[in-house]
Every structure is written in C-alpha cells, then in structure tokens.
N, C-alpha and C positions, 0 to 999 in steps of 0.2 A: 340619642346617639347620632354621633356626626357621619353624613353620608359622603363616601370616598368618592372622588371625581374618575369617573371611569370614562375611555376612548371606547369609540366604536370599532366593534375589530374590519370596520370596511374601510375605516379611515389609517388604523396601523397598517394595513396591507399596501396603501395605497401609497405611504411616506415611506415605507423599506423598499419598495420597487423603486421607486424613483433616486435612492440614496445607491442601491447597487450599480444602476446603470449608470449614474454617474461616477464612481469610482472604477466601471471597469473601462469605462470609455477616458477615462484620465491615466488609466494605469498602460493602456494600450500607447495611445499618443506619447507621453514617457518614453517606452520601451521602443517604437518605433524610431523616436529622437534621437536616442541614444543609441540605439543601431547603426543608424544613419552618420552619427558625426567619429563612433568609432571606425565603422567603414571606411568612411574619407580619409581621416586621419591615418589610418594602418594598414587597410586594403591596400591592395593590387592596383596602382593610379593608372597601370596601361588601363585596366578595365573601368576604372571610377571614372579620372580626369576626362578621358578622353571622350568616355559618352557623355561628359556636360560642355567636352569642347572640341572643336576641333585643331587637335594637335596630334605632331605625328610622333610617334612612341618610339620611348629611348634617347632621345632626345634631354640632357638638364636645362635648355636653356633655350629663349626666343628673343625675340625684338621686333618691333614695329617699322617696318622700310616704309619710308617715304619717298616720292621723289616729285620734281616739280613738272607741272602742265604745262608749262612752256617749252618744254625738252623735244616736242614734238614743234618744226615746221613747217607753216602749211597747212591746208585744214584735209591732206590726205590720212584718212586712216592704214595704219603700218601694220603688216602681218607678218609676223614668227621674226618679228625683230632684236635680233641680239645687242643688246644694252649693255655698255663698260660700267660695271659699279669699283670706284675706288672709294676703301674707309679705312679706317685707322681707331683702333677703337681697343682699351685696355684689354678687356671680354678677348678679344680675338689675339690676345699671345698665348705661346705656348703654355699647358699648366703649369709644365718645371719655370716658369719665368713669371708667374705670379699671373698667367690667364687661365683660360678655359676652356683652351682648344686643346683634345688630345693626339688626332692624329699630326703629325711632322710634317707636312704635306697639306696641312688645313683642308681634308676633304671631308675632313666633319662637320663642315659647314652646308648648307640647306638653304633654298629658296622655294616657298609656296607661294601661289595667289593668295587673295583675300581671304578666301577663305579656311588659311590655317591647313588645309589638308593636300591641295593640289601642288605638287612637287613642279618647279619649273623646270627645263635643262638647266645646267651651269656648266661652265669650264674657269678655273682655277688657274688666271694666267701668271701671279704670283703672292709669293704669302711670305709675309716677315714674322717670323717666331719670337723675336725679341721687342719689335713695336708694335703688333699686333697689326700692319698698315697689309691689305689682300686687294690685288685688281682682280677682279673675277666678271667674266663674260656671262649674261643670266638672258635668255629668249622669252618677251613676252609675245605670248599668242597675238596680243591686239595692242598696238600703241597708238593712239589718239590722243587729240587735246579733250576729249569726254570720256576717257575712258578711267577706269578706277586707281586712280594711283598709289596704292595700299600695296605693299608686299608684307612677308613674313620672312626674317630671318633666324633658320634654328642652330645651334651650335654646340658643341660639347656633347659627344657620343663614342665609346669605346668601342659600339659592334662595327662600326664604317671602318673599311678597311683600304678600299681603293673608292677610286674618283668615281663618280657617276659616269655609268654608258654614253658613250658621247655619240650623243642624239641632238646637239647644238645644232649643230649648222646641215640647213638644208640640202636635201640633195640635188637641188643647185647650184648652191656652192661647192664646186672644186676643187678649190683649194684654200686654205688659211698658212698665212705664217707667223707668227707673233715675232717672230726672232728672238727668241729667249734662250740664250746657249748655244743652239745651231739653227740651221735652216731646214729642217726636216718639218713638212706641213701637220698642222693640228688640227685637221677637221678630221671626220669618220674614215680616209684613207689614209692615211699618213705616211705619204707619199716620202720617200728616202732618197735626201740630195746626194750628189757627189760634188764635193764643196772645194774648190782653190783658191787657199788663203781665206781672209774675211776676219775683222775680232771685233769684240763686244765691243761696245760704245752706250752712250744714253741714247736712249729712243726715246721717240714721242709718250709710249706706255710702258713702261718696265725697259728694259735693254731693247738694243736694236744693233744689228750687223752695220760693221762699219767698213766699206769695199774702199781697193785704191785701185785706179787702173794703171797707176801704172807698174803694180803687182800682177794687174791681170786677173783681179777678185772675182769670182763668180761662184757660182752653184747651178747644177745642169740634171736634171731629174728624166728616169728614161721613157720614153714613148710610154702614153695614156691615153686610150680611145676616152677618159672622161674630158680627159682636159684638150681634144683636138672640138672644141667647138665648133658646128657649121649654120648656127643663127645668133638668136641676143648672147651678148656675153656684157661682163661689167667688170672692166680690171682698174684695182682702186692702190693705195698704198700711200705710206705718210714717206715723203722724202727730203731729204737736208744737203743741199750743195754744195761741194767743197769746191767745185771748177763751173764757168761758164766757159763758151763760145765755142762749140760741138755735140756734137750726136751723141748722147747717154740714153742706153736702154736700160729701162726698170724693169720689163717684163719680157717677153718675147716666145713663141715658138714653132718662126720663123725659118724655116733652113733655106736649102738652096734647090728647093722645086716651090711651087703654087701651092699656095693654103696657108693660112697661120695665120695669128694678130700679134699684136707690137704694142707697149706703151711707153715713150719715149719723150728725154726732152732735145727739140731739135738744136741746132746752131743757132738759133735767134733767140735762146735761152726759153722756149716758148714748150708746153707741153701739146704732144701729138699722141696720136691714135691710128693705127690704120689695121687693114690686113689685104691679103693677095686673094684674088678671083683666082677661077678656074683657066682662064685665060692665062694667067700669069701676072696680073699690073696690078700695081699696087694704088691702092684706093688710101687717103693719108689726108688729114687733118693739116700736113703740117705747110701746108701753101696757104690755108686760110688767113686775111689777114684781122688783125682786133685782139690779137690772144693777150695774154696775161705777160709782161714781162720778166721772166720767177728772177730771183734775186739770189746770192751766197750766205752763207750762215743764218737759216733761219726753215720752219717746218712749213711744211706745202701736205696739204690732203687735196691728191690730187686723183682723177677718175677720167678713164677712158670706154665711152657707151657704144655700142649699135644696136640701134632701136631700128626692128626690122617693120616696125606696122611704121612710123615715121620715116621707114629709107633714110634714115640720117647714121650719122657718126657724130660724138660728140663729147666736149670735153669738157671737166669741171674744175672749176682750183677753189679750194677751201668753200666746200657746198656751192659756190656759186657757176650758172652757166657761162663757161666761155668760150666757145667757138661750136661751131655745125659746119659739115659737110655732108651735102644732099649727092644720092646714087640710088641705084636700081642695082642693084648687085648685092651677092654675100658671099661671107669666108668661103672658099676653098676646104675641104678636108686639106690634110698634113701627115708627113710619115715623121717627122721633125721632133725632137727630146724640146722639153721645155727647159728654159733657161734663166736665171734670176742674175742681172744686172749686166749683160752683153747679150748680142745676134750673133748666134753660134757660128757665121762666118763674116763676121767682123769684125777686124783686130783693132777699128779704132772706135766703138760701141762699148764699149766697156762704161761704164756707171766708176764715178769719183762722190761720195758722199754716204750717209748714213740712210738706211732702209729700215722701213717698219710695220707692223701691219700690213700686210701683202694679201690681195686676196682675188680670187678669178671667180666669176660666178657666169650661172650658164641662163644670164637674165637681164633685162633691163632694168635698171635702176635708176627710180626718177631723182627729179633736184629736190623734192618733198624728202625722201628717201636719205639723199648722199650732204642735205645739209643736217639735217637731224645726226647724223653719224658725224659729220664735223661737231656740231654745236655739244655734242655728247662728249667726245673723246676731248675736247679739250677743257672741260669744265668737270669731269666725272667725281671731282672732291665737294663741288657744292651743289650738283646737283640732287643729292642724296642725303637724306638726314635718319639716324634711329632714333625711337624710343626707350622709355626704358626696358629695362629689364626685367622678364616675365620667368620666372624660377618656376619649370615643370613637374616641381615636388616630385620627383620621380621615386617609383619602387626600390625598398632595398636591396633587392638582388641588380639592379640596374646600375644605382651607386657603386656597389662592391665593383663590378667587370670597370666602370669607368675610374677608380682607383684603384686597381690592377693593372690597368690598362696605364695611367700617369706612372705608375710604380714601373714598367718596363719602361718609358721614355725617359725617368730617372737615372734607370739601370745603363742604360744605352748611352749617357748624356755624361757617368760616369765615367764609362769605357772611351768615349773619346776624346774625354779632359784625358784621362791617361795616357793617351795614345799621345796628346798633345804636349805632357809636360814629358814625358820621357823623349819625347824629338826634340823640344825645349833643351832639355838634359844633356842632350849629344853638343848640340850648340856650344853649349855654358862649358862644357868640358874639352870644348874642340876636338871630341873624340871621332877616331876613321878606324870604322873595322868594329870590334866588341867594347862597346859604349862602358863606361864607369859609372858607377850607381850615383846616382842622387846621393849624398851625403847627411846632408842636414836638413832640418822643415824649413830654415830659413832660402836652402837654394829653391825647395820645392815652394814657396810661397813664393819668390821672384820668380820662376818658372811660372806660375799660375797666372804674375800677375802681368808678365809678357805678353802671355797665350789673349787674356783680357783683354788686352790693348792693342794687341795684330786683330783679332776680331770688331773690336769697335771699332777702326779701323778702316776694315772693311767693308761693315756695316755702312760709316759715313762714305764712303766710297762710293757704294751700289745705290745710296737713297740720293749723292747727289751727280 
C-alpha cells in the first residue's frame, strides 16, 4: 500500500498565518488608497487642499508673481514699500467677457507672500473689465536686492465683496492722490477736496488731473492737524508742464501767518522746496544754484525732503539728487487748509499742467527710496511677470456661489445693455418727451451695435 504524503501540522499552521497577514495587510493599504484619492477627488478641498498647501480658501484660481532684483536701488533695504504692479493678462477680465474675475471692481484679486497664505495690503488703482489690464498698489514688508522675489497672485472668488481694509499706506503717510476721477485722497483718511475746475487727462499711471491757471484750477482741502507737519516730511508727485517762466505750486499749506511747506516750480523753471519758521522767514531751496532745468511736455517725478538729522532741505527730479539747502531750523505749525496746485494767497501760483501721484508723508525719504519708486512707476509692465495658471479645484459648494455670483453680473450687464439700447432708441427716433418703441430686431441690432462702438471707443480713449 502507497503511503500518502502527509504535512506537519506545525508546518500548515505556520504557511496559513503567514498568508492571513499578508492579505489583511494588502486589503488595508487598498482601502486606505482608495479613501484617500476619493477624499481628494470629492472632499471638502477647503479642508484637503489646503492642508497639503498653502493656499487661501475660496479662492478658483492663483499665479506665480515674479518681479525683478533690480527693481530695488541702492543696496538699502526698503520697508512697507508700496510697489505699482501693472498686468494685463486674459485670467483678469470680467467672467461675462470670457475671464475670471467676478467682482466689477476686481477686488477679487489677492496678493500673498511666498508663502501662498500671507495676505499683503493692496489698493486697486484701476481695473479694465474688457482687457483684463489692473494697476494695483501691493506693500512688501521688505524690499531689497536679497530679498525673495516670489509673490502669489489669487483671483476669481464670489464671497469678496468690497476691497481690502486699507491698511496700505503708513501712518505716515498723510496723504495719497492717485487722481483717478477726482482729487479726494486714497489713503486710510480720505481726506474730501473742494475742487475748481480741473478734468481728466492721461497721467503718468491710469488718469491724472489736468489744471489750467488760467481757470484758476485747484482743489483746497480743510484744516488737518495730520497733515500740518512740524519735522521730516516728503512731498513727491509726477508732474507735466504746460507753461514755463513763473511760480507754479504743486503742493502747498502755506497761508498768510508762519508755518507750512510748499512744493513748487520756481521762475527759473527749477523745482523748490521750502517752508516758514516760527519767526516767520521762509527757509527755500529755490535760490540754490545747480538744479535741474525741467522742460514743457514731458513727466518729471519730482520730490521735496527735510531731513531734520541732516538740517537739510532737499530736492529730487526723477530719483536723482538735485539740490540741498543746509539750516538749523524747522516747519512752524499752521492754521492754513492745504492746497493742491496754488498758495491760497497767491493769484499768480496757480499750477498750468497735468498732476499725478500726489503724496505728503510725515518722513524722510531717502534717494535709495524715491529712485526705486521712479525706476518702478515707469517700468511697472516689465517689471513683473506671472506664471501659469494653478486651478484650486475648488469645493462644489464654492463653484456654485462663484457661478451665481457671474449669473448676477450677467444679469446686471443685461440691465444696462438695456438701459443703453433704449437711450440708443430715443436717438434713432429723435424722440423728446415719451420715446417710441424699438420697432424691429434690425433697429435693436444697430442700436447694439452703436452702443459697441461708443464703448470701444471709449475704451481706446482711456487706454490711450
């Protein structure tokens, strides 16, 4: 008889232990895997994404800001420096316009540091809906030529409803103008002109106030214990000449007792600086001789200093130093309104030419400082480059609000082609009084396609 080949039963015990543990330790890593990528996939990405990255929530969309090391110089390092970013970029038109911007107002735009989560300031000095092209003001804590040159730009978000807290500008800075529609200041005061005469014109950065003296253009803003400075101050502004050979004041809040500063170009076409002691005598740049000859039709960034650790006064034309005046003296207080483009008692001070960028600070600002802000403001299209495009797979409840959110700026976008071809309508019919109906789709399509072409129009109009 044939003998059956038998296992030990130490040896079967010891091959089924070993087969278990391998199937349960396969069947776990499985199920764990699959957890995990339907998670990602269909989860919550404010809670997935965001703890594998740092990005800020709500948010569909990001980009990589660059900007160049040379943009800083001087090997001073710059702190809480407000930097002009101009871009132009598809991503940044409206969504009814084939972009991805939902608020009208582009304050759905975002600036972080490096690291994706630190929110910078910004101010939003303007934003074109139809070419996606935004100048926006953004404050890095530190600018240096070592320092990290990496931003984060995020966009496209339905919860943003107004502009970021404006927390830009220092508080000492006093004052900001952009000149963007009126002369009312846009830093944390926003200080309310009372304005005669004055109309848009091109500025140096988006529009700029265009004065005539011999309208008598100005804007006079009332008594401001912020803005009566009595040590450093920095009054800067881009300006464009339409007359030489007299006294043109660009800033001023000077009246007719002791105290005040002045920024001015004198009669030798030369920019001055001064302000009045408590004595009453005016302490003035504008006897120095060596300055800058400034010239007709063309921009000047130009700056007036008192640097009270140096007892100077001092003046800059396009970043560069041009002239000093040494004294032992400083500002006076003032009971005096401040003034933009004339000295409240001088009728032949009146300012002839275009103003922009206006800004009073209660600081000195070096030539590290005020050529960096030259070198910036006139290059802000190539100083700055994005990446591509980083899709924050956002939650579907997120989506939904940001396509609700396009669905009311549709709505709204309707309403005022309406508004626009029924005024259209009045035209076409020369009607006065209770207008006659649109007739046919063909008058409603020339109406549309009027409306189009006074808008484009426009459009070319404001970009050149």
């Amino acid at each position: 008889m044939r003998k059956r080949l038998q296992l030990k039963p130490k040896t079967k015990v010891t091959v089924s232990t070993r087969i278990r543990l391998v199937i349960i330790v396969s069947s776990f890593a499985i199920v764990v895997a699959v957890g995990f990528i339907l998670y990602y996939q269909f989860g919550d990405v404010e809670d997935s994404l965001a703890n594998q990255e740092n990005v800020l929530p709500d948010f569909n969309y990001r980009k990589k800001l660059t900007y160049a090391k040379d943009i800083v110089k001087g090997n001073e390092v710059l702190l809480n420096f407000p930097v002009l970013i101009n871009l132009t970029d598809p991503d940044l038109r409206a969504a009814n316009r084939g972009g991805k911007i939902i608020h009208p107002k582009g304050y759905d735009i975002r600036f972080t540091k490096a690291d994706g989560k630190s929110v910078l300031p910004a101010q939003v000095e303007s934003f074109n809906a139809n070419t996606g092209e935004i100048n926006v003001w953004v404050v890095l804590d530190t600018l240096s030529s070592k320092s990290n040159n990496l931003l984060y730009m995020y966009y496209s978000n339905a919860i943003i409803k107004n502009e970021l807290a404006n927390v830009l500008w220092s508080d000492n800075v006093k004052g900001v103008w952009h000149c963007n529609g009126d002369l009312n200041a846009k830093n944390n005061r926003k200080l309310k002109a009372t304005t005669i005469g004055t109309a848009e014109a091109k500025g140096k950065i988006g529009a700029g106030r265009l004065f005539s003296s011999a309208a008598k253009n100005c804007a006079s803003f009332d008594y401001s214990e912020e803005l009566d400075i009595k040590g450093d101050f920095t009054l800067s502004a881009w300006i464009y000449l339409n007359e030489k050979g007299r006294e043109q004041v660009i800033v001023s809040n000077q009246g007719d007792r002791p105290g005040g500063y002045r920024l001015f170009i004198n009669k030798n076409n030369e920019l001055a600086v001064d302000f009045i002691n408590t004595a009453g005598k005016r302490l003035s740049t504008s006897g120095v001789e060596g300055a800058e000859k400034l010239e007709l039709n063309r921009w000047y960034f130009v700056a007036g200093v008192y640097n009270s650790k140096l007892n100077q006064l001092q003046t800059y034309v396009d970043g560069i130093f041009d002239k000093s005046l040494s004294l032992s003296d400083a500002p006076a207080n003032t009971s005096a309104s401040l003034q933009i483009g004339r000295n409240q008692f001088d009728e032949d001070s009146y300012f002839n030419g275009i103003l922009d960028e206006i800004k009073i600070t209660a600081a000195t600002r070096t030539q590290s400082w005020l050529a960096t802000e030259f070198y910036n403001q006139i290059a802000p299209k190539t100083l700055f480059s994005l990446g591509a495009t980083e899709d924050l797979n956002m939650s579907a409840d997120a989506r939904l609000r940001n396509k609700q959110a396009m669905g009311e700026n549709n709505k709204q976008d309707l309403k005022n082609q309406d508004k626009a071809n029924n005024q259209q309508a009045k035209k076409l019919n020369g009607a006065s009084g209770s207008p006659n109906a649109v007739s046919s789709s063909a008058e409603i399509i020339q109406a549309r396609l009027n409306n189009i072409k006074r808008v484009a129009k426009e459009n070319d109009k404001a970009q050149n």
